[in-house]
C-alpha positions in Angstrom: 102.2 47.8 73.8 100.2 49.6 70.9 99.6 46.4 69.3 97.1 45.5 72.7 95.5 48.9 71.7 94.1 47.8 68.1 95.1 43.9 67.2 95.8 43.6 63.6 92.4 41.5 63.5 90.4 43.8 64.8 90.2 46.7 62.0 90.8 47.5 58.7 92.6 50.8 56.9 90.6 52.0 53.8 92.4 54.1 51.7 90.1 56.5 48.8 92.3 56.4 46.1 92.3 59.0 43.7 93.0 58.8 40.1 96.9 59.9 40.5 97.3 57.4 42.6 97.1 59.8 45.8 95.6 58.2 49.3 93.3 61.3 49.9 91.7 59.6 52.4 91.8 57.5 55.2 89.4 55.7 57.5 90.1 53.3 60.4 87.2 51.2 61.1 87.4 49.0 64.1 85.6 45.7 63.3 86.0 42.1 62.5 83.5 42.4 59.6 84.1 41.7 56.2 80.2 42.8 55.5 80.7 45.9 57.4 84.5 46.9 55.7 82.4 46.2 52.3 80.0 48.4 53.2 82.2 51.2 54.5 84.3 51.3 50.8 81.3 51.8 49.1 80.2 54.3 51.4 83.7 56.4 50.9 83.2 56.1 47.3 79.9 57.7 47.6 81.5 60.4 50.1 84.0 61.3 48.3 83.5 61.6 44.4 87.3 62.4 43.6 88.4 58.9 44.6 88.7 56.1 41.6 89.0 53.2 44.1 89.6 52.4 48.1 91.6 49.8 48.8 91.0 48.0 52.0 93.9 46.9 54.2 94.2 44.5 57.0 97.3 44.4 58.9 99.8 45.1 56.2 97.6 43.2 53.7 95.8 44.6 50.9 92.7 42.5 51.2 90.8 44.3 48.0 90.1 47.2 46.3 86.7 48.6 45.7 86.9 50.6 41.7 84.3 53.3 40.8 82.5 52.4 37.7 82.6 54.9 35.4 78.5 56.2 35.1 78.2 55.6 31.5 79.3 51.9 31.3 77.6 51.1 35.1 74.4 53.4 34.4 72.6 54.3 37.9 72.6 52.8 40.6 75.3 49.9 39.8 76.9 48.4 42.3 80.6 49.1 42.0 83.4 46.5 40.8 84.8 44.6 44.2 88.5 43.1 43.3 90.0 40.7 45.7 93.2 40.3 46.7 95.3 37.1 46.9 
């Protein structure tokens, strides 16, 4: 019955990641779009400066992980380092 509520297809679990390896947070974000999971892992990375990375789940998939690039190397406004999953 709970899978009727949210179908694995029709979200994605982002995880902000921080350097220990701690999930510190977590976002659902019911969609279908790739474009708008992209957009919502950048977004938490932004949010939440004590995250390295958020990884982005579908289903029990890790579908990629989004890594902070460290200011120095990226200089501003880089976009950050996308890594997909196989």
């Amino acid at each position: 019955m709970a899978d009727d509520v949210f179908p694995e297809e029709d979200y994605y679990t982002l995880l902000g990641v921080r350097p220990d390896g701690v999930a510190s947070v977590v976002d659902l974000l019911l969609s279908e779009a790739v474009e708008a999971a992209q957009a919502r892992a950048r977004a938490l990375l932004v949010e939440h400066a004590s995250c390295r990375s958020v990884e982005v789940w579908r289903g029990g998939a890790l579908v990629w992980s989004l890594e902070r690039q460290p200011e120095a190397a990226a200089g501003p406004g880089a976009r950050h380092a996308l890594k997909f999953c196989d």
